[in-house]
KOLMIFI-225536 format. One record per residue (C-alpha): residue number from 1; residue in one letter; y, x, z. Coordinates in steps of 0.02 Angstrom, whole numbers, plus 32768, in hexadecimal, padded with zeros to 4 digits. Example, Ala and Ser with C-alpha at 12.3 -4.5 7.8 and 13.67 -1.06 7.14 Angstrom:
<sites>
  seq  type    c2    c1    c3
    1     A  7F1F  8267  8186
    2     S  7FCB  82AC  8165
</sites>
This chain:
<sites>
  seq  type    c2    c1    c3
    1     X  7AE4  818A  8180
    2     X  7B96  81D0  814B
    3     X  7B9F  825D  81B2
    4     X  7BBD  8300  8146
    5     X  7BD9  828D  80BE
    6     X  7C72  82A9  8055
    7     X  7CF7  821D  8032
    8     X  7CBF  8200  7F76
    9     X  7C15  81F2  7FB4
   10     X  7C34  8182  8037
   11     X  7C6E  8106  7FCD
   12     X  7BE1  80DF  7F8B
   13     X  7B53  8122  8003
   14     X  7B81  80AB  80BD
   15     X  7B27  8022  8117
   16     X  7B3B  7FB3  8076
   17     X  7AEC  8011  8005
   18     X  7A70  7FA0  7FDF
   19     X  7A36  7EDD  802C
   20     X  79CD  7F00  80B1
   21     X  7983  7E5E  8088
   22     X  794D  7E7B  7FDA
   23     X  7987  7F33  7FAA
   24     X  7A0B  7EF1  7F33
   25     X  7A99  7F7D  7F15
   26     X  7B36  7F11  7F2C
   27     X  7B6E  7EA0  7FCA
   28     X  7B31  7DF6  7FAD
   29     X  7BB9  7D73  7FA2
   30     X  7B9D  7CE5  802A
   31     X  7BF3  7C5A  800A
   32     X  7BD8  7BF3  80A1
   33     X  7C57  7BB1  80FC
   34     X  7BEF  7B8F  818D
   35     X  7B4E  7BBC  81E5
   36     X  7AAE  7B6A  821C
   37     X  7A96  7B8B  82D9
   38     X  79F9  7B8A  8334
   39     X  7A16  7B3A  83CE
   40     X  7ABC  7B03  844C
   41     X  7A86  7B8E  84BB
   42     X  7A75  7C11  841F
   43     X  7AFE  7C31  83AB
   44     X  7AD4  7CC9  8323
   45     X  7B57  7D35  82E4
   46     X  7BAF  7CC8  8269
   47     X  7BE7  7C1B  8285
   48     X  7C6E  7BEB  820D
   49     X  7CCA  7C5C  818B
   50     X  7D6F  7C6A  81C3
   51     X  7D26  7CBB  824D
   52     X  7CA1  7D3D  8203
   53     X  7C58  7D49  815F
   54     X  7BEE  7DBF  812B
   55     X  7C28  7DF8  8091
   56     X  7CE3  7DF5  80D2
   57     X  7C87  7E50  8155
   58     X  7C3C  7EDB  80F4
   59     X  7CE8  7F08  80B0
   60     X  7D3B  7F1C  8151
   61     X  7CA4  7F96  818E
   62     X  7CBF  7FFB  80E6
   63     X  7D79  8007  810D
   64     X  7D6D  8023  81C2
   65     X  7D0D  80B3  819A
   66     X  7D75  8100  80FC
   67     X  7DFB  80FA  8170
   68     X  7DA4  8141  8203
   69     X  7DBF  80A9  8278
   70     X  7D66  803A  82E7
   71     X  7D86  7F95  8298
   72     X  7DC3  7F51  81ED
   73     X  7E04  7EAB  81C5
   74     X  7E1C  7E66  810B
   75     X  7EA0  7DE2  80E9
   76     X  7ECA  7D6E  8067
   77     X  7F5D  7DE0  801E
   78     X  7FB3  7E83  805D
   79     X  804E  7E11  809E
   80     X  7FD1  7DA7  80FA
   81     X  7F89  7E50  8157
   82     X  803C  7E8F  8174
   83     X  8068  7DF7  81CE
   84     X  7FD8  7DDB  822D
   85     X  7FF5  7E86  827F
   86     X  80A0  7E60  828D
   87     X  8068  7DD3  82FE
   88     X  801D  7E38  8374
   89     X  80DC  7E42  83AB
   90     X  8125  7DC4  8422
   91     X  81D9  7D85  8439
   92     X  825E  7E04  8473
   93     X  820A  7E9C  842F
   94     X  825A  7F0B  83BE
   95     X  821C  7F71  830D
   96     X  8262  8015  82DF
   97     X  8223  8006  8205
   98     X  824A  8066  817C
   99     X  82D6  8042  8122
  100     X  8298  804B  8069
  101     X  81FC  7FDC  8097
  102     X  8195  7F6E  8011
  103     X  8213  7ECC  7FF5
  104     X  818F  7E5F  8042
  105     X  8187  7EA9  80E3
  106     X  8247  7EB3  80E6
  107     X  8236  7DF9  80CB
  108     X  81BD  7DD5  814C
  109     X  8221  7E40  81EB
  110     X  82CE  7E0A  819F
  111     X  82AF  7D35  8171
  112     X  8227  7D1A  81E9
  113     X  8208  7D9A  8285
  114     X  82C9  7D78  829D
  115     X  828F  7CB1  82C1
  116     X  8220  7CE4  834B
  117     X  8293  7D54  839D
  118     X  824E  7DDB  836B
  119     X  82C5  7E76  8344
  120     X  82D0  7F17  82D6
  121     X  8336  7FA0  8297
  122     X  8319  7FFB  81DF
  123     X  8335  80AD  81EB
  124     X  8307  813D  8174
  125     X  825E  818A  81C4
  126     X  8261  8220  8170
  127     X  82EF  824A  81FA
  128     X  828E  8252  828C
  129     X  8324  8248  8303
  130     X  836B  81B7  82B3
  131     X  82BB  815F  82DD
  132     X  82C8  81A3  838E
  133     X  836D  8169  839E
  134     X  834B  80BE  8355
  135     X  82D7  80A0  83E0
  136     X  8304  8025  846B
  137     X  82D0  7FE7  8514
  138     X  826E  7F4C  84C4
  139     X  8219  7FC1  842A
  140     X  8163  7F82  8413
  141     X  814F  7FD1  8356
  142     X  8174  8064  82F5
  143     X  8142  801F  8238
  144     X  811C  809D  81A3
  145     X  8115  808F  80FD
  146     X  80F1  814E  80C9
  147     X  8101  8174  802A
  148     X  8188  80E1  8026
  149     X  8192  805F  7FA5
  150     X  81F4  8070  7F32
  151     X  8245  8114  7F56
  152     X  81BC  8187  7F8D
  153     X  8203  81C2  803D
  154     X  8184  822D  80AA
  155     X  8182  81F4  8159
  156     X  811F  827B  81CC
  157     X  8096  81FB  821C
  158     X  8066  8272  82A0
  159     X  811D  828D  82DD
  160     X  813D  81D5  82E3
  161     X  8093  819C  8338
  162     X  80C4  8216  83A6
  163     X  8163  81DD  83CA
  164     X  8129  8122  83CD
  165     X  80B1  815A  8453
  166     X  813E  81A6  84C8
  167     X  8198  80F5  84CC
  168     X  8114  809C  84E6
  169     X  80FA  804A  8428
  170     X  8089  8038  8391
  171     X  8088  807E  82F2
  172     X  804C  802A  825D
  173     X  803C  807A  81BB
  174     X  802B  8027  810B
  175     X  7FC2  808E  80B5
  176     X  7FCD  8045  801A
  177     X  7FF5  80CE  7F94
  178     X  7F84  814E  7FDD
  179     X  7EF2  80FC  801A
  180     X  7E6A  8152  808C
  181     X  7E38  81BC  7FFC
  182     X  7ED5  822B  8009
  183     X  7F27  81EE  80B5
  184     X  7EC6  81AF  816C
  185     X  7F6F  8189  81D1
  186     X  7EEF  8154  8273
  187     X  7EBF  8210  826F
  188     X  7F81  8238  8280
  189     X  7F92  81C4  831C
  190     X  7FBA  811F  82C4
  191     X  7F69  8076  831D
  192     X  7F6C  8019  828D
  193     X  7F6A  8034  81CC
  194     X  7F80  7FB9  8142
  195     X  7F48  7FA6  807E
  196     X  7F7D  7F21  8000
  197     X  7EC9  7F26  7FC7
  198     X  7F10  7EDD  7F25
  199     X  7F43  7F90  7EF0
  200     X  7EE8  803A  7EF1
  201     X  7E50  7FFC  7F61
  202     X  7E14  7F62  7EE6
  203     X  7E75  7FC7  7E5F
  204     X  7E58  7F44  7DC0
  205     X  7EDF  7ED1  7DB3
  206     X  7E72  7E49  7DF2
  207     X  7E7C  7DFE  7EA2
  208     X  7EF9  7DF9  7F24
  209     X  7EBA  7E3C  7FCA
  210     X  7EF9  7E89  807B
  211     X  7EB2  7F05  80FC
  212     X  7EB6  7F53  81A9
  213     X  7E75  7FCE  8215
  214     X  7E7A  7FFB  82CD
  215     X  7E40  8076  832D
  216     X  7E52  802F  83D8
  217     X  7DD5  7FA2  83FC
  218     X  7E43  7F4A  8488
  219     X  7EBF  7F30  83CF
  220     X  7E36  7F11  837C
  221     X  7E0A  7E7C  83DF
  222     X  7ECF  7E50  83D3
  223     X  7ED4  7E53  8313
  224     X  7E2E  7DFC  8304
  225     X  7E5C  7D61  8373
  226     X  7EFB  7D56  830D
  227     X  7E95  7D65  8277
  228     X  7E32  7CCA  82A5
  229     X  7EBE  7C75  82CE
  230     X  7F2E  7C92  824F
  231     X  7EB2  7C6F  81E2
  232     X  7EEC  7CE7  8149
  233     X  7E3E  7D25  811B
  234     X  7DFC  7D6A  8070
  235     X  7D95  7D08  800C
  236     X  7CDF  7D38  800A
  237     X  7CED  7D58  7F2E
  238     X  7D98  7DD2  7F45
  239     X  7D27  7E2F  7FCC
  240     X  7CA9  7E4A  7F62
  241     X  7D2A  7E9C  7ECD
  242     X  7D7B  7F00  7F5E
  243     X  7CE0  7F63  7F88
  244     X  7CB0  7F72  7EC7
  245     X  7D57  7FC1  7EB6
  246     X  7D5F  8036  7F48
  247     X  7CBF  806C  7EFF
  248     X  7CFF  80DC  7E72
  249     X  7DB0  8102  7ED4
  250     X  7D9E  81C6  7EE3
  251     X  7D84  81BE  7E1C
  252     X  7E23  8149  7DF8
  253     X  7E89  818C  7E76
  254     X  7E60  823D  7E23
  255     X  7E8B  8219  7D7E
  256     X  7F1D  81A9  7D9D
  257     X  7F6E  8222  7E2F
  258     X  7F4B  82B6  7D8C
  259     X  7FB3  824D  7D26
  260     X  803D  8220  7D8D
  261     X  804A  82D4  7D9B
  262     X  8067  82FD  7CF7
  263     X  80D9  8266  7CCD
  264     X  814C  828D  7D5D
  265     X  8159  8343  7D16
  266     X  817C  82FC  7C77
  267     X  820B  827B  7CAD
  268     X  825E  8314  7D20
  269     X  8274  836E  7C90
  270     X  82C6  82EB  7C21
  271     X  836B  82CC  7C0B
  272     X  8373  8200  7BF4
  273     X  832C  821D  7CD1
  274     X  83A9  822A  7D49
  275     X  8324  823D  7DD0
  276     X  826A  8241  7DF3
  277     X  8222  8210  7EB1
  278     X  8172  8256  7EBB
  279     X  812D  82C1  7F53
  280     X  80CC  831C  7EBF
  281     X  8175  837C  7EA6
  282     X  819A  8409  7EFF
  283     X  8257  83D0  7EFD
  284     X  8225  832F  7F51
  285     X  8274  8331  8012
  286     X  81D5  8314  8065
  287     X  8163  8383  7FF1
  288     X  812B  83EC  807F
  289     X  8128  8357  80EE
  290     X  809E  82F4  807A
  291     X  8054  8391  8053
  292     X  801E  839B  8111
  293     X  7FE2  82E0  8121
  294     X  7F96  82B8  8084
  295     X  7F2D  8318  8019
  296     X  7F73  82E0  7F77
  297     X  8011  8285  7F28
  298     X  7FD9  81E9  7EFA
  299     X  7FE5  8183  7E66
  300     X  8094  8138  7E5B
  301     X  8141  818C  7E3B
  302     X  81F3  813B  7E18
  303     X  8285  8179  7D9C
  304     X  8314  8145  7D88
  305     X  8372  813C  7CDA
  306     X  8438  8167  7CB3
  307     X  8459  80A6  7CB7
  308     X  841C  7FF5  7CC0
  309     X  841F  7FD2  7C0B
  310     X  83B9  8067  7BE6
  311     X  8339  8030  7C59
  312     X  8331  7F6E  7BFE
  313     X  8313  7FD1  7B55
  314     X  828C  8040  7B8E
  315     X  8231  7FAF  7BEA
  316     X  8234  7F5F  7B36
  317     X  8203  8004  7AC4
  318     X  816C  803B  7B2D
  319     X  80C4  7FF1  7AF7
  320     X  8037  803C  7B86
  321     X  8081  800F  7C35
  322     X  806D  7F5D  7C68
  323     X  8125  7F15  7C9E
  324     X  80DD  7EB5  7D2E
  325     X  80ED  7EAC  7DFC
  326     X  8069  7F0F  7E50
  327     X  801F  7FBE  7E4F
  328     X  7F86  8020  7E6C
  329     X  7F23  7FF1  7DC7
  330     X  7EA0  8040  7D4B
  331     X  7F3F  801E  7CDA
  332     X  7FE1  8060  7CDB
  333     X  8068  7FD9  7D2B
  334     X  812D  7FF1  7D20
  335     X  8186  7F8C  7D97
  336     X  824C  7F59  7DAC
  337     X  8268  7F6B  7E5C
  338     X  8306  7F22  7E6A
  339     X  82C0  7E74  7E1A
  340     X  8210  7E9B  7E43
  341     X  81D9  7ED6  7EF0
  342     X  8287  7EE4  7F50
  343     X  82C5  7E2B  7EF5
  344     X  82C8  7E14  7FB6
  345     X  8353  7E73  7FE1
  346     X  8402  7E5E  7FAC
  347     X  845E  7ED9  7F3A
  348     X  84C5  7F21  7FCD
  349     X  840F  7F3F  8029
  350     X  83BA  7F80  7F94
  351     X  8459  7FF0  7F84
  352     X  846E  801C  802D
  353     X  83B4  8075  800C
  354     X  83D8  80C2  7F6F
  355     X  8361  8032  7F03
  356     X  83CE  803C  7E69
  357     X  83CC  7FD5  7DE6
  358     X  839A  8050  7D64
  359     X  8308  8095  7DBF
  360     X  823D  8062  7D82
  361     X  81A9  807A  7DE9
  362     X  8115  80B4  7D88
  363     X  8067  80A8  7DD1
  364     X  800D  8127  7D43
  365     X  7F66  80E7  7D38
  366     X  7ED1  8131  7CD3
  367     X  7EFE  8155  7C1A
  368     X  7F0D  81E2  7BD6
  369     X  7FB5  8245  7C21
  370     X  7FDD  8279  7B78
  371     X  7FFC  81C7  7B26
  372     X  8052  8181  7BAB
  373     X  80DD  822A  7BB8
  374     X  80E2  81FF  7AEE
  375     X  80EF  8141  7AFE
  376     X  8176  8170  7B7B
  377     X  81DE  81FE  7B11
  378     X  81DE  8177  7A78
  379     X  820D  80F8  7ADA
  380     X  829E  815A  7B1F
  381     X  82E1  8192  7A6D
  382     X  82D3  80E6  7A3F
  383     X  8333  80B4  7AD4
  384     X  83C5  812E  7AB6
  385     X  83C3  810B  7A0B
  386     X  83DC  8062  7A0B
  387     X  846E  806F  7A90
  388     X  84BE  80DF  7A1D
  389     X  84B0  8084  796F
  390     X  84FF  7FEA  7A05
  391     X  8595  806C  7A1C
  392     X  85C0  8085  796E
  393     X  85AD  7FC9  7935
  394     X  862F  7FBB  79C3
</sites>
């Protein structure tokens, strides 16, 4: 049914259109935890939920085949996918990551993997021969996070899958800020690409979620036993608000990546804004790079202001943005890195990557561009303002 369909299309027009049982247009929710079987010698297809459900299962069809793989998997949170795949590792083996990666996954290779034995090295990936030479004997992963949080770094997916496949390793890429409506790293030669669900893909602000997709069914079976085992599956109702998300993504993602656009152009240009990180700009580093691997920008940028305290007063003076963790919303969300998303790393490591404490990440959601760059230029004049009626009570 979706060939010579386009992506926006294919959102809503796949093999869950409609309830084959009773033509309704939306996935029923089954909230079952087990299943009636017909006899010891005949078990059906489902038998208890942590193993298969169908509405989890739906979902991780849909994904599977936005992201052009064989399998999908859906998972209670985007940390719980993350580490599930991350288990597919074993004692002794090594990870060559990026180094500005989301503060969770730093958590989860630097507090945990190190328990098991499990090594890795951070290393900036848009320097190809500092990932090469990162590699050692006992490499089993090359991990991506392309555009990085919260910097925006371009890592070129084809030139690392590449190199991953040389040595003899995986490459997983969190897909997160691009989704498959503007990225598909499986079609570069990734094995394995992650979403926190929670963002663009549900893209409301309300349920927590986690997915994978493979393109090579010997993983597949890997990441589905550990699945079962682990245990970290999504709940049949979060399912359910994934796929009514992804249905209008193309339209959000649109709009949103429209507006980032213009705010970043905006911020460049002001003189409160030391910097702006946004493959959007032609001055970003990896313009060219992203330009060649995704077909669009994506919705979320960073800036960061001439100091600390500047940043504290513009967090209080703007009124649309949401100050709140996450990203990826019909609304527009700024975020403190340093005591947000990286709180996991040290100030030397958040240092050591250029995460300053006067930079924001803004995910620009859906409003109209021209009240947010307003909200923003008053908030800024308020900002300096205030700092300067400090000075001269000083």
């Amino acid at each position: 049914m979706s060939e010579g369909l386009s992506f926006d299309t294919l959102l809503l027009h796949n093999k869950h259109k409609f309830d084959p049982a009773t033509g309704g247009v939306s996935v029923p929710i089954q909230h079952a935890s087990t299943y009636h079987q017909l006899s010891a010698d005949n078990f059906g297809k489902y038998d208890y939920s942590r193993s298969l459900n169908p509405t989890r299962e739906a979902l991780e069809e849909i994904i599977a085949e936005l992201e052009g793989g064989t399998r999908g998997f859906a998972f209670s949170s985007g940390m719980a996918a993350i580490s599930t795949a991350f288990l597919l590792l074993s004692q002794g083996d090594h990870i060559v990551i990026a180094e500005d990666v989301y503060g969770g996954s730093f958590r989860m290779v630097t507090q945990v993997l190190t328990r098991f034995g499990i090594q890795h090295t951070f290393v900036d990936m848009t320097d190809i021969e500092a990932v090469e030479k990162a590699i050692q004997h006992n490499t089993t992963l090359l991990y991506v996070e392309t555009p990085s949080n919260p910097l925006l770094k371009v890592t070129d997916i084809k030139a690392v899958s590449s190199l991953a496949k040389r040595h003899g390793a995986y490459t997983f890429v969190d897909n997160t800020f691009m989704t498959p409506f503007l990225q598909r790293p499986l079609d570069l030669g990734a094995d394995l690409v992650l979403h926190s669900a929670t963002k663009f893909l549900s893209g409301h602000s309300d349920t927590v979620a986690g997915l994978a997709v493979v393109k090579d069914e010997e993983l597949a079976n890997r990441l589905y036993s550990l699945q079962n085992s682990f245990g970290a599956v999504l709940g049949v109702q979060d399912a359910w608000l994934v796929m009514r998300g992804i249905k209008t993504l193309s339209v959000r993602m649109k709009q949103s990546q429209e507006n980032a656009m213009k705010v970043a152009s905006f911020l460049k240009e002001h003189s409160f804004v030391r910097k702006v990180y946004y493959p959007g700009l032609e001055e970003h580093p990896q313009h060219e790079t992203h330009k060649s691997q995704a077909s669009g920008p994506g919705a979320v940028l960073s800036f960061e202001l001439q100091s600390e305290e500047l940043l504290k007063k513009f967090i209080h003076y703007t009124q649309l943005p949401v100050f709140a963790v996450s990203l990826g919303a019909v609304e527009s969300i700024l975020s403190y890195p340093a005591k947000m998303s990286h709180a996991a790393m040290s100030e030397t490591e958040r240092a050591k990557r250029g995460i300053s404490d006067s930079l924001l990440r803004l995910s620009v959601g859906i409003e109209g561009a021209g009240d947010l760059i307003n909200d923003f230029r008053l908030a800024l004049e308020l900002s300096r303002n205030t700092s300067r009626i400090e000075e001269d009570v000083r």
